[in-house]
C-alpha positions in Angstrom: -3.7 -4.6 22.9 -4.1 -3.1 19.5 -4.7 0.6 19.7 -5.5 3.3 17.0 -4.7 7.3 17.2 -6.6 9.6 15.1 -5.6 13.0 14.1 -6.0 15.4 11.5 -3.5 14.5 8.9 -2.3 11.5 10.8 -3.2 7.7 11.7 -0.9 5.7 13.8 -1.5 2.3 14.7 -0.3 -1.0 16.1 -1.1 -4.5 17.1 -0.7 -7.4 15.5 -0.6 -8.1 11.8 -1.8 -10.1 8.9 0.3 -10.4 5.6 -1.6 -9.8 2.7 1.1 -9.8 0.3 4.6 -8.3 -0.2 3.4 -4.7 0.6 -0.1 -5.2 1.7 -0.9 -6.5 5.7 -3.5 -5.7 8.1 -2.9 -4.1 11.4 -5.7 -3.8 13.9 -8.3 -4.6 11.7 -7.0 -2.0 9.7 -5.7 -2.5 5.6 -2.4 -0.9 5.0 -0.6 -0.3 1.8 3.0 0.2 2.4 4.4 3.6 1.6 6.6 4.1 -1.3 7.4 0.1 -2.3 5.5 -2.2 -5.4 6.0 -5.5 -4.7 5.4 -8.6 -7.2 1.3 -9.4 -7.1 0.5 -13.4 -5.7 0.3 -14.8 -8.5 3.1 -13.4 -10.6 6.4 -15.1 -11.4 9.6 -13.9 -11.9 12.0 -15.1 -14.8 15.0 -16.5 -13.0 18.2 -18.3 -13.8 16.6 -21.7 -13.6 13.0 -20.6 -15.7 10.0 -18.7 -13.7 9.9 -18.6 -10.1 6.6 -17.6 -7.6 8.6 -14.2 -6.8 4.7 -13.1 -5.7 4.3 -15.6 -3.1 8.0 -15.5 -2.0 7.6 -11.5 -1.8 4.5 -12.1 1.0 6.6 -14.9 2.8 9.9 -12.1 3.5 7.2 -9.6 4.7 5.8 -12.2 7.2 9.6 -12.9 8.2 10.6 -9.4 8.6 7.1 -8.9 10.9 8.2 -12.5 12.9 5.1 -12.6 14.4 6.2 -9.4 16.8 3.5 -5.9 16.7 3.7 -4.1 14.2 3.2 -0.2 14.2 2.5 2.3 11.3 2.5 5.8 11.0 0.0 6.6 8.2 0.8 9.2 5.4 -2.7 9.2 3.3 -5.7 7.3 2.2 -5.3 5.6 -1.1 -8.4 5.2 -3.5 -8.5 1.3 -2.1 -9.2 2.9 1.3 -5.8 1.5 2.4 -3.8 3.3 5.4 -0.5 4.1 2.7 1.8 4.3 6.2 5.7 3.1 7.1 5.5 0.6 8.9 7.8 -1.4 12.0 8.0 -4.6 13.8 10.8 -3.4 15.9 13.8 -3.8 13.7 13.6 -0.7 11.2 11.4 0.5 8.6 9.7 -2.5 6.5 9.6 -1.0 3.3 13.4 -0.8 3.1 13.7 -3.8 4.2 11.7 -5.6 1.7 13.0 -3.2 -1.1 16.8 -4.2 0.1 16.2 -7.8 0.0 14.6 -7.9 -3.9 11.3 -8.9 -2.1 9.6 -5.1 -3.5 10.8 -2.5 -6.1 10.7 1.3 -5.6 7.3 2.8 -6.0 8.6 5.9 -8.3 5.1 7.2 -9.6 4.4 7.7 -6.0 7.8 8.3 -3.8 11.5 8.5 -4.7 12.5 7.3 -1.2 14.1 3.8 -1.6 15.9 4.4 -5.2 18.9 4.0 -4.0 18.3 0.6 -1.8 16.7 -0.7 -4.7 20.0 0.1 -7.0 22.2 -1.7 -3.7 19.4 -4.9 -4.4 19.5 -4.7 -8.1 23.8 -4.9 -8.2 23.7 -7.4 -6.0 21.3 -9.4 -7.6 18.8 -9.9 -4.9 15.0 -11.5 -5.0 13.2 -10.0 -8.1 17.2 -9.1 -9.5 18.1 -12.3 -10.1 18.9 -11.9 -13.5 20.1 -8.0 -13.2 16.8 -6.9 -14.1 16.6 -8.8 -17.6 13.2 -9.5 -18.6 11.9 -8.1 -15.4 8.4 -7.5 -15.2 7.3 -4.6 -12.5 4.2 -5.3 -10.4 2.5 -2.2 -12.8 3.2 -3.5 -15.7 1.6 -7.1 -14.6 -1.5 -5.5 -13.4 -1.8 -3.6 -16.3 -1.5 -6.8 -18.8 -3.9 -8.7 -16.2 -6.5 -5.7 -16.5 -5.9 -5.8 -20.2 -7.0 -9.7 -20.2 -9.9 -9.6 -18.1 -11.1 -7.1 -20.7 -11.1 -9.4 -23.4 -13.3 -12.3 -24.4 -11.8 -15.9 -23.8 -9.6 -16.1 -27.0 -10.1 -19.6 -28.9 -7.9 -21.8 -30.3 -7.6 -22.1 -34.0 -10.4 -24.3 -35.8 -7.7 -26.5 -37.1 -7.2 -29.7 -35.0 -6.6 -29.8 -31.4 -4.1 -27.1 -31.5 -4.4 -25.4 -27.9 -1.3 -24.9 -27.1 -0.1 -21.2 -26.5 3.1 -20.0 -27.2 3.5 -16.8 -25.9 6.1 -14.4 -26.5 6.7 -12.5 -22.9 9.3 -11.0 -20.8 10.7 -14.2 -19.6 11.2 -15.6 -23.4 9.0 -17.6 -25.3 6.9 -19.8 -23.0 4.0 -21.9 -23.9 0.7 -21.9 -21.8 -1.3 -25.2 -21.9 -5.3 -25.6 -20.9 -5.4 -25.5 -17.4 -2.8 -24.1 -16.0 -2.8 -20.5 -14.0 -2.2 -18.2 -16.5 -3.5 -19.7 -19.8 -6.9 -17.9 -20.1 -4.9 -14.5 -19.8 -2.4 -15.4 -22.0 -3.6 -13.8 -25.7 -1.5 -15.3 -28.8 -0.2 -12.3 -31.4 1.1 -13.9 -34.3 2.3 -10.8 -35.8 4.6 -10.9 -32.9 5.9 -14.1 -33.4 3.6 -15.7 -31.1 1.8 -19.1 -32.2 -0.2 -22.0 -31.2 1.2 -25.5 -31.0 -0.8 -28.9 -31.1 1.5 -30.5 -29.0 4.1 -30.4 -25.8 6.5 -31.6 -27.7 6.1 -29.5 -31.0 6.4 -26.8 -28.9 9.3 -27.7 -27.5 11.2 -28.0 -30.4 9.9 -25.1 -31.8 12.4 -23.3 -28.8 9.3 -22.5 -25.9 9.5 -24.0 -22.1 6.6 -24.6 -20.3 5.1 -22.0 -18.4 5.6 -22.9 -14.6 2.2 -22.9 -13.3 
């Protein structure tokens, strides 16, 4: 049975839970934010030794494997603005925020705790989850919100007038991929030619051009 404890600058609780995403769950018909870990958003990829990879979906997936289906407990720390329980959480096998930070499944939270720095560094040398690459063209969870934010903001940007040329090639983190109708991220994606960015007619233009294909 689920049970909740209030006190004055403390909420524990337990039962069982519901993965949200990599630091995100529900416990008791509670939301819960875990404390001091960012972990890549759903739908975010991940540049990786073989092109992008869903590092936001995998991220959820370890958090539901570390949990296994067992109770979970959480000790709150604070209310975020969300009205999320920011606690430390723990199915029975240590704390789940280290856990997810040692594997590459989450980063360190810096703007809001300092505690996992250094199991981050052990996941980053040894080229764990999100450090596949060493951290090369890495892009945090706070950075991605920031650009999707940034996005949303704008109108749909239009493809040139000339021909059928809607093919984007954007210039990103994870090297110059193109972005064609349809796919995921294509109505985020905004072209800056004074970056080097352009649009391309074709698959195959842009492939010779030097772009891959976005992968989703």
């Amino acid at each position: 049975m689920a049970s909740a404890v209030h006190a004055a600058d403390r909420l524990s609780i337990e039962g069982a839970a519901r993965v949200i995403d990599g630091d995100t769950l529900e416990v008791a018909g509670t939301r819960v934010r875990l404390f001091g870990i960012d972990a890549p958003e759903r739908s975010q990829t991940c540049a990786g030794p073989q092109g992008d990879w869903d590092c936001g979906r995998w991220s959820g997936e370890e958090l539901t494997r570390w949990i296994g289906g067992r109770t979970v407990r959480c000790d709150g720390v604070e209310w975020d603005r969300y009205e999320r329980l920011v606690a430390r959480c723990d199915a029975g096998q240590g704390d789940l925020g280290a856990a997810m930070v040692q594997g590459g499944a989450a980063i360190a939270y810096r703007a809001y705790a300092r505690d996992y720095i250094y199991p981050e560094r052990a996941a980053r040398y040894r080229r764990r989850g999100v450090w596949h690459n060493g951290g090369e063209n890495f892009t945090t969870p706070a950075e991605y919100r920031a650009e999707s934010r940034a996005a949303q903001a704008q109108p749909p940007q239009r493809a040139p007038a000339h021909g059928a040329c809607a093919i984007k090639g954007n210039v990103s983190a994870s090297g110059r991929v193109y972005h064609i109708p349809g796919q995921r991220d294509y109505e985020r994606t905004r072209i800056d030619e004074t970056r080097g960015e352009r649009w391309f007619c074709t698959e195959d233009e842009a492939r010779a051009a030097g772009w891959r294909r976005a992968a989703r």
